[in-house]
Structures are given as C-alpha cells and as structure tokens.
Backbone and ligand atoms as CSV (ligand in chain L), in Angstrom:
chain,resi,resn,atom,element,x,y,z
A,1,UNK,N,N,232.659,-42.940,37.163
A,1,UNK,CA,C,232.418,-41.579,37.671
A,1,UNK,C,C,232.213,-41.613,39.186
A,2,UNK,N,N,232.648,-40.629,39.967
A,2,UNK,CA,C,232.748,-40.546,41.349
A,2,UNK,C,C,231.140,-40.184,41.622
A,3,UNK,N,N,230.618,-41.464,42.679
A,3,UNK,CA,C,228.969,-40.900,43.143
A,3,UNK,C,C,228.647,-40.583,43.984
A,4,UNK,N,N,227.920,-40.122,44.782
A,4,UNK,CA,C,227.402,-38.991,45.654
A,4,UNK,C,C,226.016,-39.383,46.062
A,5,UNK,N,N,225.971,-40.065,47.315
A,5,UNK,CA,C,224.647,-40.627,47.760
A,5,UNK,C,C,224.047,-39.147,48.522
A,6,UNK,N,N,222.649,-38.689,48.360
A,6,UNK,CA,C,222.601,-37.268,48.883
A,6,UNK,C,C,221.426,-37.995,50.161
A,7,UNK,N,N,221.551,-37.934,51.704
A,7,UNK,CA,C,220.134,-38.425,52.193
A,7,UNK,C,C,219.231,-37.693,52.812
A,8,UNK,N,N,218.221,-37.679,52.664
A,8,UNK,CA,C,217.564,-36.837,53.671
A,8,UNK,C,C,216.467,-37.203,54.230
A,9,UNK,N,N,216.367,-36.782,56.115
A,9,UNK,CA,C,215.743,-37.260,56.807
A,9,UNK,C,C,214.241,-36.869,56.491
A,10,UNK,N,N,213.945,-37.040,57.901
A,10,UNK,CA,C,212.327,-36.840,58.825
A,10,UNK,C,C,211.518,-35.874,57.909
A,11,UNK,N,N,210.376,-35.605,57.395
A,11,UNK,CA,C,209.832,-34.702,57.158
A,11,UNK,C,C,210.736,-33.725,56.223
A,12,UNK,N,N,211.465,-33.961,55.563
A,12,UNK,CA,C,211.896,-33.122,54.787
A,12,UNK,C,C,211.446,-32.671,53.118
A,13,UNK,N,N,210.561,-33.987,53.354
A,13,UNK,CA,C,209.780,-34.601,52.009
A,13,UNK,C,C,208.678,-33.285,51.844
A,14,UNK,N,N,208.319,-32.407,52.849
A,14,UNK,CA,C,207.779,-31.213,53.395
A,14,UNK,C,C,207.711,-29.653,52.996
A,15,UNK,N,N,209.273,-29.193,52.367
A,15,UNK,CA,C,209.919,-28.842,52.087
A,15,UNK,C,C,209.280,-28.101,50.877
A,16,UNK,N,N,209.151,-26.475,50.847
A,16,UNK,CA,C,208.291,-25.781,50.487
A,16,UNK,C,C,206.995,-25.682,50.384
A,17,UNK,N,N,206.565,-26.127,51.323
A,17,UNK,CA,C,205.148,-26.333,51.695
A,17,UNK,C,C,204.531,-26.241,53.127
A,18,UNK,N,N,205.297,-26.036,53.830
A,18,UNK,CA,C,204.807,-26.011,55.239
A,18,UNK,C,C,206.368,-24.973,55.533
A,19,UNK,N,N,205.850,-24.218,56.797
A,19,UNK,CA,C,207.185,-23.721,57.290
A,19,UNK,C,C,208.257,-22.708,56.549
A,20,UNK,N,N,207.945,-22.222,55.720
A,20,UNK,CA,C,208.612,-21.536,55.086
A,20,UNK,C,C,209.743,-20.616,55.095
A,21,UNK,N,N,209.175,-20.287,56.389
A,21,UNK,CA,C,209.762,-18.894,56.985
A,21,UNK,C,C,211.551,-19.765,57.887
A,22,UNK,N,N,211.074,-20.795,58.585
A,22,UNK,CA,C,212.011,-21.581,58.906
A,22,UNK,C,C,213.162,-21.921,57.494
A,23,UNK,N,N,212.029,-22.842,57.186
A,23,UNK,CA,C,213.217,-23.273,56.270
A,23,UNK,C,C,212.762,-23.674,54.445
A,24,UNK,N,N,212.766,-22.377,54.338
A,24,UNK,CA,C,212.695,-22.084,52.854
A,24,UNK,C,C,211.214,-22.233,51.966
A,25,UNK,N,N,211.222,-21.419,51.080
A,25,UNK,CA,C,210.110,-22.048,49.614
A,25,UNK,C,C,210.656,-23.378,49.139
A,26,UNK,N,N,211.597,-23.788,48.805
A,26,UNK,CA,C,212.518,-24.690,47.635
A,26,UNK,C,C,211.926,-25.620,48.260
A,27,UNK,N,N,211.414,-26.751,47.288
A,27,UNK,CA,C,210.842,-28.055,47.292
A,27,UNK,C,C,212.017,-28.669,47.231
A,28,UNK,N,N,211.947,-30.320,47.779
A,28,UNK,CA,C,213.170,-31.206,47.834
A,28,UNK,C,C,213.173,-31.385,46.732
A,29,UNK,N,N,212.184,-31.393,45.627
A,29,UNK,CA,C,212.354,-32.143,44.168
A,29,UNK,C,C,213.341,-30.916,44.116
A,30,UNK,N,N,212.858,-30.061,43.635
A,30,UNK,CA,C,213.928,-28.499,43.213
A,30,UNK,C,C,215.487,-28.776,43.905
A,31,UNK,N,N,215.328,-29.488,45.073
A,31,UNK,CA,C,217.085,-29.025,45.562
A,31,UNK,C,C,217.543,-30.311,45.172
A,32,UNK,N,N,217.011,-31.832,44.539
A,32,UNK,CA,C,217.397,-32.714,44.020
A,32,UNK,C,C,217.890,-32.476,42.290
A,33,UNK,N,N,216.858,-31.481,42.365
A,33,UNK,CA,C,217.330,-31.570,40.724
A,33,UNK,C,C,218.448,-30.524,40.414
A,34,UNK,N,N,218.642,-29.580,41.605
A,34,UNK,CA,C,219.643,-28.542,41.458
A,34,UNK,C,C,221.340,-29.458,41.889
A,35,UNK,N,N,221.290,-30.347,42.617
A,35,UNK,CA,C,221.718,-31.032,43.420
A,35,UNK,C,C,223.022,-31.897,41.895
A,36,UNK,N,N,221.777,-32.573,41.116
A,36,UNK,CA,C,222.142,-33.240,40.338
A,36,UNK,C,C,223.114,-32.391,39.265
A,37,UNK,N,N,222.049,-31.126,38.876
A,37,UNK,CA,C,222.994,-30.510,37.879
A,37,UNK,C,C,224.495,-29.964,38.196
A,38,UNK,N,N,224.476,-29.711,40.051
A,38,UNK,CA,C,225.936,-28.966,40.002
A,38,UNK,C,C,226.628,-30.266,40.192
A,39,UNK,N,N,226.331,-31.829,40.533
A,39,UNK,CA,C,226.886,-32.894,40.311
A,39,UNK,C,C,227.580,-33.073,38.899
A,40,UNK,N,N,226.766,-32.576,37.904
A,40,UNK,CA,C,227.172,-33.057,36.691
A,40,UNK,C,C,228.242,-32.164,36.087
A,41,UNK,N,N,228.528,-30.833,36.782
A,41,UNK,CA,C,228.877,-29.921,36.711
A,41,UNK,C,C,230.577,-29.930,37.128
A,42,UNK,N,N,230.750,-30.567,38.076
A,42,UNK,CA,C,231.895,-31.422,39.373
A,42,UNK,C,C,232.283,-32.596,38.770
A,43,UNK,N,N,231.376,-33.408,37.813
A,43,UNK,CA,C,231.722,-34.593,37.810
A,43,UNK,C,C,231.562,-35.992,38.677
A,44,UNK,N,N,230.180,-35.341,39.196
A,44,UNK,CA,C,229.646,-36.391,40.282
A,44,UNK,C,C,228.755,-37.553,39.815
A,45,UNK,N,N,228.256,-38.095,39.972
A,45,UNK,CA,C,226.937,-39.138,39.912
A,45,UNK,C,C,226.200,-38.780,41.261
A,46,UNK,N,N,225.309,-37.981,40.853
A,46,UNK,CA,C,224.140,-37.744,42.491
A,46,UNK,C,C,223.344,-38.223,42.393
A,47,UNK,N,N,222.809,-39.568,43.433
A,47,UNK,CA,C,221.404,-39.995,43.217
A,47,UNK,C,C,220.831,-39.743,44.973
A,48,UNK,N,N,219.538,-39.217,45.095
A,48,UNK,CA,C,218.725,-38.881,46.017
A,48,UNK,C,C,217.937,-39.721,46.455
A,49,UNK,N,N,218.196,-39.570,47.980
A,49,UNK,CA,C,216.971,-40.189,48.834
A,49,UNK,C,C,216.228,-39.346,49.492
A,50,UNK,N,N,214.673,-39.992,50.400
A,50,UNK,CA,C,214.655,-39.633,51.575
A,50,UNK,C,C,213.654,-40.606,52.148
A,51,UNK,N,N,213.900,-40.469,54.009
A,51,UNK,CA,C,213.111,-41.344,54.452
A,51,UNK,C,C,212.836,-40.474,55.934
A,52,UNK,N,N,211.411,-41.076,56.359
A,52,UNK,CA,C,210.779,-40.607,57.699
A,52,UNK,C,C,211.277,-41.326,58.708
A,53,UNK,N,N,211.907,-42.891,58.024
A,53,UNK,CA,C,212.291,-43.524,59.377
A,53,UNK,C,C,213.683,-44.054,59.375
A,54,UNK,N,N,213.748,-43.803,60.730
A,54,UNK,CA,C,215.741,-43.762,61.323
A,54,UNK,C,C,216.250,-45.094,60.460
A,55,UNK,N,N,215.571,-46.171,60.928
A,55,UNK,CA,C,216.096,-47.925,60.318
A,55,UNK,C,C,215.832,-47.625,58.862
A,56,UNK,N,N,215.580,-47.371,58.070
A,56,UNK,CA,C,215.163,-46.842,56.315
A,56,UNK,C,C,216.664,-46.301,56.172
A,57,UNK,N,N,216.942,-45.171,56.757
A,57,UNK,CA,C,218.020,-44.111,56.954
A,57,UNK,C,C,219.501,-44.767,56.961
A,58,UNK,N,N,219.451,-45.666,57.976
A,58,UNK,CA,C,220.383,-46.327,58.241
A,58,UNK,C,C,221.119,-47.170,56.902
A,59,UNK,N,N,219.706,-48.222,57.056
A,59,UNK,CA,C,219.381,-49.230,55.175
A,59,UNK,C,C,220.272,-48.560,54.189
A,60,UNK,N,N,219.637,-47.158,53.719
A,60,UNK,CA,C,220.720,-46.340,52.825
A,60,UNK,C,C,221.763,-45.969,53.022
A,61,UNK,N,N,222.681,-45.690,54.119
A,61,UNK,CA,C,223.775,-45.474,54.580
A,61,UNK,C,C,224.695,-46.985,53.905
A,62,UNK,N,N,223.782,-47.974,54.517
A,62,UNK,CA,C,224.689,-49.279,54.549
A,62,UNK,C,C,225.029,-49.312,53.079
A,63,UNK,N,N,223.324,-49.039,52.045
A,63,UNK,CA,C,223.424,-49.227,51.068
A,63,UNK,C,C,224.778,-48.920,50.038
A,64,UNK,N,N,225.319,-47.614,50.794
A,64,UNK,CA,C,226.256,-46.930,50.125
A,64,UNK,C,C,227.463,-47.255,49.674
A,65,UNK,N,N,227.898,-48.457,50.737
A,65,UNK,CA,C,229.038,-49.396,51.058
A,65,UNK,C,C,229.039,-49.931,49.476
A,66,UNK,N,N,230.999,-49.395,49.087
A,66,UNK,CA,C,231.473,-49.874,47.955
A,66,UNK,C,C,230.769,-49.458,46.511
A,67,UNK,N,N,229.749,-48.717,46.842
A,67,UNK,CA,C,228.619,-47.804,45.648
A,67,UNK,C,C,229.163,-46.744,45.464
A,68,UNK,N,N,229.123,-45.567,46.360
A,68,UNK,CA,C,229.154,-44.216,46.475
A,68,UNK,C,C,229.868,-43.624,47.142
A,69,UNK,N,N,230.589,-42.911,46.633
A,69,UNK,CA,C,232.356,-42.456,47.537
A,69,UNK,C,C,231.956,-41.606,48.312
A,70,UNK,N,N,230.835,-40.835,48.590
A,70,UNK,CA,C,230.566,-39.627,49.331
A,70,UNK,C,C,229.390,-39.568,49.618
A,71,UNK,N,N,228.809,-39.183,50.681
A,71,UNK,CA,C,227.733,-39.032,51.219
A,71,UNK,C,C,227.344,-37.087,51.973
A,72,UNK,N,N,226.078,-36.643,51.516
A,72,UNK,CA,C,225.653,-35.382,51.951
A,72,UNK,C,C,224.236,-36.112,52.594
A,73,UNK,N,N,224.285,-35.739,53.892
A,73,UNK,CA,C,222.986,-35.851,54.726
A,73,UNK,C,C,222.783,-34.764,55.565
A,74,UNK,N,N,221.361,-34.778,55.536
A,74,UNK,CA,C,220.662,-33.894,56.352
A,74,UNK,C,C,219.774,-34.960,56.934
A,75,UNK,N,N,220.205,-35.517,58.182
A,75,UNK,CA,C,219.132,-35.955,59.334
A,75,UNK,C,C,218.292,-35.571,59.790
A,76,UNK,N,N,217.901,-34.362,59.887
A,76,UNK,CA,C,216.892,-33.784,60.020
A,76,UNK,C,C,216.687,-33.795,61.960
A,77,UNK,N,N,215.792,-34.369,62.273
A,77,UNK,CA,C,215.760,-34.242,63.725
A,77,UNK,C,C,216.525,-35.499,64.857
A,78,UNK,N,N,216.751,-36.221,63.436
A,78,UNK,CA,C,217.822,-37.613,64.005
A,78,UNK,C,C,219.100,-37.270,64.101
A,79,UNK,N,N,219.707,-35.720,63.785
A,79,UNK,CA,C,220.819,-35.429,63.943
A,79,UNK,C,C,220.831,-35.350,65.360
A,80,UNK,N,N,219.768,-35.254,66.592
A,80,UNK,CA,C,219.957,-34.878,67.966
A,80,UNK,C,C,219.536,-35.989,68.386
A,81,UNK,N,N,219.321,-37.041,67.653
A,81,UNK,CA,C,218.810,-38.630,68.766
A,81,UNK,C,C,219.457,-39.793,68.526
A,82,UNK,N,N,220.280,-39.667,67.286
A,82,UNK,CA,C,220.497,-40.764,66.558
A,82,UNK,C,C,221.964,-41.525,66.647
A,83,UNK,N,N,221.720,-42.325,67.835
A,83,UNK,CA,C,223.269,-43.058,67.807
A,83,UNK,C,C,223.611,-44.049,66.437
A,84,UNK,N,N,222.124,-44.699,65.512
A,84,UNK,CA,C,222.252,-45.725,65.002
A,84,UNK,C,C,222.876,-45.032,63.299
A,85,UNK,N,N,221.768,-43.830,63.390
A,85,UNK,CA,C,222.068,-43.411,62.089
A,85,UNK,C,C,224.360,-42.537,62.491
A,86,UNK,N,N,224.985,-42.468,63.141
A,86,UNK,CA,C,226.081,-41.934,63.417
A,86,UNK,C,C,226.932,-43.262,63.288
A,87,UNK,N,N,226.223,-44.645,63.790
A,87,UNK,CA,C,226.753,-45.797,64.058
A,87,UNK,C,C,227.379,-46.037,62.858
A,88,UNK,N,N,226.271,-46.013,61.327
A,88,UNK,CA,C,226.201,-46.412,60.002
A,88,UNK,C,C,226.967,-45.819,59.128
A,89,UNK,N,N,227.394,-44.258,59.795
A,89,UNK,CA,C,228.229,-43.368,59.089
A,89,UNK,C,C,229.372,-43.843,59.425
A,90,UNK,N,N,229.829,-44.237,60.305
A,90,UNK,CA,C,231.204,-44.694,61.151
A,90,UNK,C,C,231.129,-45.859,60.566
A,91,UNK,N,N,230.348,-47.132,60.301
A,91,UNK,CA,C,230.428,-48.308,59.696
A,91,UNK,C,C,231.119,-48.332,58.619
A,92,UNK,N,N,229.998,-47.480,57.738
A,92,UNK,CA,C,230.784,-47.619,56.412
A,92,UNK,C,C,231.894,-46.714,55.918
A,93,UNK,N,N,232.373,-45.913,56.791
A,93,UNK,CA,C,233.429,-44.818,56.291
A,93,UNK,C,C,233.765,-44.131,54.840
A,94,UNK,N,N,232.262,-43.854,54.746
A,94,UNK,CA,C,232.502,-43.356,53.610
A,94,UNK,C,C,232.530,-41.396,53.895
A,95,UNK,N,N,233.108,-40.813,53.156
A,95,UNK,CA,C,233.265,-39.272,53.833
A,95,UNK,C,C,231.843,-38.375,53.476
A,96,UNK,N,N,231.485,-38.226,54.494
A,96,UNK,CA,C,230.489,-37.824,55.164
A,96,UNK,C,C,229.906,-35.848,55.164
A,97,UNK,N,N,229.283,-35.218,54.848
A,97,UNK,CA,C,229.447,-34.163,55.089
A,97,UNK,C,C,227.605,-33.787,55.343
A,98,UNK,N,N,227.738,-32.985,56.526
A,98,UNK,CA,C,226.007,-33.129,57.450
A,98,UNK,C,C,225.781,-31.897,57.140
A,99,UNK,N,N,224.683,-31.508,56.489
A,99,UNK,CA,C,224.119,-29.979,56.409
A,99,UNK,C,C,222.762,-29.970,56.982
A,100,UNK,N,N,222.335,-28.604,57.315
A,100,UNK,CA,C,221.199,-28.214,57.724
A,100,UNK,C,C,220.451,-26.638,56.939
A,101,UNK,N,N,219.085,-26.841,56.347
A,101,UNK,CA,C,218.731,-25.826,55.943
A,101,UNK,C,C,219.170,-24.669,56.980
A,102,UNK,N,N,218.405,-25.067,58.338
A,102,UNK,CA,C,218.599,-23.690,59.215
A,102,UNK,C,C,219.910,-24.066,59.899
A,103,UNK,N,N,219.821,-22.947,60.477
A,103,UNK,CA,C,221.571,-22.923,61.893
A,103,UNK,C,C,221.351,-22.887,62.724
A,104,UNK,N,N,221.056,-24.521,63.222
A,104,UNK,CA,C,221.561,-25.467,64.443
A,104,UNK,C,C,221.546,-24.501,65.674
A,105,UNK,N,N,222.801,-24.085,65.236
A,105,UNK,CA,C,223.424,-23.246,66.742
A,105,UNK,C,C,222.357,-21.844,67.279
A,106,UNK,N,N,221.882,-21.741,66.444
A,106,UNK,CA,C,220.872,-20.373,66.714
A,106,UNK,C,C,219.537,-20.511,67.371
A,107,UNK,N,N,219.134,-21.638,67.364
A,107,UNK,CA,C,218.167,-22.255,67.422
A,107,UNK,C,C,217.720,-23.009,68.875
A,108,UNK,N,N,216.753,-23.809,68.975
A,108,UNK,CA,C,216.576,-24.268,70.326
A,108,UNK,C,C,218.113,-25.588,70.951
A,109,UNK,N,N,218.140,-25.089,72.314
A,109,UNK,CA,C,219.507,-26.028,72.647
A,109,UNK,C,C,219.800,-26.944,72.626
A,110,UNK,N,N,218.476,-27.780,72.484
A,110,UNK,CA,C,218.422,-29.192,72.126
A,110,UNK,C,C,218.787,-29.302,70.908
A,111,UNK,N,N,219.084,-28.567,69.432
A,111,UNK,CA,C,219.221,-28.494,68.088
A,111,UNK,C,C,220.831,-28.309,67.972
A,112,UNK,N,N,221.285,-27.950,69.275
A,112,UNK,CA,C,222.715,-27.449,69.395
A,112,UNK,C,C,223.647,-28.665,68.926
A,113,UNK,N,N,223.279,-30.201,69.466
A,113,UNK,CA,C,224.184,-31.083,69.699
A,113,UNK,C,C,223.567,-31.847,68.042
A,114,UNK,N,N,224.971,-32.355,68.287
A,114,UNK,CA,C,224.662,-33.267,66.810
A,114,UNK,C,C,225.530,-34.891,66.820
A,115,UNK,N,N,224.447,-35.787,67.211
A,115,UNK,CA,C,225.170,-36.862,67.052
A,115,UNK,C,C,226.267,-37.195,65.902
A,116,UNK,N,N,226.115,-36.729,64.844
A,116,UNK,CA,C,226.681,-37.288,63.419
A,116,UNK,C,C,228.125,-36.207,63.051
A,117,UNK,N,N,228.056,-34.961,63.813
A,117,UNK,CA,C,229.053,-34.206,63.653
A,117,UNK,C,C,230.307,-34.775,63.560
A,118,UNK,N,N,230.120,-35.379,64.769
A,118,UNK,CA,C,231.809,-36.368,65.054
A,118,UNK,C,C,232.131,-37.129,63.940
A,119,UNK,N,N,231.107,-37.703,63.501
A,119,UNK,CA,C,231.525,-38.294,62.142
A,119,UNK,C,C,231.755,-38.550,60.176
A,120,UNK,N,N,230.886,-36.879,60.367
A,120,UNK,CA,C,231.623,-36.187,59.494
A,120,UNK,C,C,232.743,-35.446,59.006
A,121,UNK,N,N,232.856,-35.383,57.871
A,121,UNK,CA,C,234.667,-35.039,57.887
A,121,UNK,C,C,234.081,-33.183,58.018
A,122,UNK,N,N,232.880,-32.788,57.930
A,122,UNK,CA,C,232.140,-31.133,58.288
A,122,UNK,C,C,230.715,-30.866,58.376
A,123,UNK,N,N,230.320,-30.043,59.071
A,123,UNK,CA,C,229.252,-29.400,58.767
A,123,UNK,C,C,228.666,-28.257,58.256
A,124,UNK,N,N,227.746,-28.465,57.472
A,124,UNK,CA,C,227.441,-26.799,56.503
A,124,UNK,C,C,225.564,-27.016,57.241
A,125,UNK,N,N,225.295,-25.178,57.970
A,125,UNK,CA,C,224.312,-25.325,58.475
A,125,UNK,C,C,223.558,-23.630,58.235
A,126,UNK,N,N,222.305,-23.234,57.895
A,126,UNK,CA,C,222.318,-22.112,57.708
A,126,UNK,C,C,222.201,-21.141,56.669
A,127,UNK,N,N,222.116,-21.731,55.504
A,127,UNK,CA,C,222.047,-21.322,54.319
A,127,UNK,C,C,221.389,-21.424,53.362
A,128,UNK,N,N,219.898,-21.941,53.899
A,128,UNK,CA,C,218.758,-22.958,53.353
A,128,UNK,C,C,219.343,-23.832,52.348
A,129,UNK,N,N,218.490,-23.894,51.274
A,129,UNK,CA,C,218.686,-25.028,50.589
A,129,UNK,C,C,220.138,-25.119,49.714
A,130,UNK,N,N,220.602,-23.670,50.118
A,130,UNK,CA,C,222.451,-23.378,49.636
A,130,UNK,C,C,223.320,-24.424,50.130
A,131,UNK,N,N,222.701,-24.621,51.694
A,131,UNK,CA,C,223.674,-25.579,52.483
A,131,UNK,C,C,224.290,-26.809,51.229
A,132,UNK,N,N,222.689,-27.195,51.182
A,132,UNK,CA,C,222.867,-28.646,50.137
A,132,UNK,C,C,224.232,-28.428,49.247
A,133,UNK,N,N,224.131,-27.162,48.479
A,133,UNK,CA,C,225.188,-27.554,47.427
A,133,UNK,C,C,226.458,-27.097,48.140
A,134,UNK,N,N,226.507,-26.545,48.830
A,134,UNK,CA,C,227.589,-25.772,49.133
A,134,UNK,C,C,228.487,-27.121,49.937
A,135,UNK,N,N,227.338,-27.730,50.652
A,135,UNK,CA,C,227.857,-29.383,51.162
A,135,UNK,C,C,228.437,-30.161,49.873
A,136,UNK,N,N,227.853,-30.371,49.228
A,136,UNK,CA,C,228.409,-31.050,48.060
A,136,UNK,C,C,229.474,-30.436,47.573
A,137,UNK,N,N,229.323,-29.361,46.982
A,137,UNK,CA,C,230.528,-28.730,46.384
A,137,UNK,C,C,231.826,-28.747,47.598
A,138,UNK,N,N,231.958,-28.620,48.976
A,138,UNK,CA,C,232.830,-29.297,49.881
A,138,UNK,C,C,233.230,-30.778,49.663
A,139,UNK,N,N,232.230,-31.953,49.664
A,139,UNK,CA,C,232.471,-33.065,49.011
A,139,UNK,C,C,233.438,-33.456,48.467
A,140,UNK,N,N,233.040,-32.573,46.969
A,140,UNK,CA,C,233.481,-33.020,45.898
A,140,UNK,C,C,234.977,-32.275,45.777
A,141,UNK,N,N,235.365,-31.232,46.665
A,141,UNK,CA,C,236.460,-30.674,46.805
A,141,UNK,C,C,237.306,-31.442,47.461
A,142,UNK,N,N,237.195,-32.271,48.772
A,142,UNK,CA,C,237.548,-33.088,49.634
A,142,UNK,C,C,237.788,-34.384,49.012
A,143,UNK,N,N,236.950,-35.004,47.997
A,143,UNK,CA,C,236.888,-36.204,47.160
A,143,UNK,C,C,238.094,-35.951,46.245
A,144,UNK,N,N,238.389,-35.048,45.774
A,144,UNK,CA,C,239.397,-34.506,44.709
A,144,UNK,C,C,240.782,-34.592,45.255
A,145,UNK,N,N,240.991,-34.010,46.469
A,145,UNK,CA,C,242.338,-33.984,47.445
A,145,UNK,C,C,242.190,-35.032,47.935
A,146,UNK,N,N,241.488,-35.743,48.613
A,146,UNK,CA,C,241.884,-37.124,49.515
A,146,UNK,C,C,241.725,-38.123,49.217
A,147,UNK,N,N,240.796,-38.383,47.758
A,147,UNK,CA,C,240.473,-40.028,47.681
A,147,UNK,C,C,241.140,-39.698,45.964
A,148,UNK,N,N,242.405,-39.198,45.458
A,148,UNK,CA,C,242.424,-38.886,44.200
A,148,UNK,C,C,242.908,-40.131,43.084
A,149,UNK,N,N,242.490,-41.629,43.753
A,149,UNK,CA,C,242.633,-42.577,43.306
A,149,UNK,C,C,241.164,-43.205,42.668
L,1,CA2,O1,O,217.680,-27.228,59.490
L,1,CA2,C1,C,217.615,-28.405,59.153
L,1,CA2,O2,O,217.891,-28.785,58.014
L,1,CA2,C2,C,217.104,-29.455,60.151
L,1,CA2,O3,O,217.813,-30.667,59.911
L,1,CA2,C3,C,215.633,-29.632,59.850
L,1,CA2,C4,C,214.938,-30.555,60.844
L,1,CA2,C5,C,215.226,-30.139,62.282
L,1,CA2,O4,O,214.659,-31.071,63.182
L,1,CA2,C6,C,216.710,-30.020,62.551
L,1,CA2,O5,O,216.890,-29.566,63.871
L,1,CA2,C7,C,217.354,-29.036,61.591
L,1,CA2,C8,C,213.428,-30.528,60.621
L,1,CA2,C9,C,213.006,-30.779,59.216
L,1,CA2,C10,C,211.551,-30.413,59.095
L,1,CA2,O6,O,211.279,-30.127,57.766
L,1,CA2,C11,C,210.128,-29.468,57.485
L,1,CA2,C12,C,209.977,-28.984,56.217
L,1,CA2,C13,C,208.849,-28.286,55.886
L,1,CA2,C14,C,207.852,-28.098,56.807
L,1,CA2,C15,C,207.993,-28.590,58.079
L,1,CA2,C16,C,209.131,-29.285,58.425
C-alpha cells in the first residue's frame, strides 16, 4: 500500500489549546486521526509525526527514504529558517507537499518566504486544519498520475 509520512513542526503539538483564533480549535490528535481515515479512504498508509526540534525533523525526513512515497509537512516556523530541514526534502526526493493552518502570505513578512516551497512539488496554506487533508488529498492525486508504478 502507498504510505504517507505526515510531519509536523514546532509547537504544533499545541494545537487547540492555545491560539485559537489564529489557528483553529482542532487538536493534532483530531487532524491525525482525520488524516488517517481520508488515508484509508485514498488508499494510503498515514503514519504521523511531530517534533519541536529542526535535527528530530530532519531524522524523520531521512527516515522516510525507501519507506514512504509521499510526504505532507507543516514546518511550522522552520518553514522561514530552515535550510537543513529543505536540505532533507531535496535529499531524499520523495514528493513533498507543505501546508499551513494559516495563510502565510497574509500574515507578518517574515511568514511570506518559505524555505521548503522550492522543494515541494505545492503548497496548501489557509484553510486551517482543511489544509492538512486537502494537502494529502493533492498527494495522493499526484502519487496516482506520477509515481503509477
Ligand atoms: O500556519 C501554520 O501552519 C504555521 O506553519 C504555524 C506556525 C507558524 O510559525 C508558521 O508561520 C505558520 C506556528 C505554529 C504554532 O502553533 C501553535 C498552535 C497552538 C498554539 C500556539 C501555537
């Protein structure tokens, strides 16, 4: 079965509990377990991470190599610092797709730039915890047309 490494950064572990108004009620457990069912739904294997630190982040990226045909990350604030975590996406070439609860572009200008953009095959930003699936469900659309081996 085609698998689906899902990662998520900094403080996201946070996630209906602080901040709300930013970026959502929905707990990460809730968008893991929603995550999984529209996986099973597609025909995915989704298994979930998350970590506070960039080198952790990375670790799982590498981890992915020859495991997991597709990757959905949300870097969280390492999307604007992170040459190492962009390095790991480019390492392992696995197809990539970067979401964000909120929209980037609306937001402070420093939130504008995104190291990892370049190396995703897209970005989904803006749609709270919708992004997540709506990233995946791109994925798994992209996984279907380009890797149909
Ligand atoms: O909108 C997103 O998904 C972000 O990746 C979230 C990051 C932010 O630094 C990016 O610019 C955009 C921050 C995640 C913080 O998550 C929290 C969750 C609950 C309470 C407080 C923070």
């Amino acid at each position: 079965m085609t698998s689906v490494l899902v990662v998520h950064g900094p403080n996201l572990n946070f996630l209906g509990r602080r901040e709300p108004a930013i970026y959502g009620a929905t707990t990460l457990d809730e968008i893991n377990q929603t995550l999984i069912a529209e996986g099973q739904r597609l025909g995915l294997a989704v298994t979930a991470v998350q970590s506070n630190h960039e080198g952790v982040l990375v670790d799982y990226i590498q981890s992915a190599w020859n495991v997991h045909q597709g990757i959905v990350i949300n870097p969280g604030a390492y999307t604007h610092t992170s040459v190492a975590i962009r390095d790991a996406i480019a390492a392992v070439a696995i197809p990539t797709v970067e979401v964000h609860l909120s929209n980037i572009h609306q937001r402070e200008a420093f939130r504008h730039h995104s190291y990892i953009a370049p190396v995703a095959i897209g970005q989904i930003c803006g749609f709270g915890a919708d992004s997540y699936r709506l990233g995946l469900l791109a994925l798994a659309h992209y996984l279907r047309t380009h890797h149909a081996a």
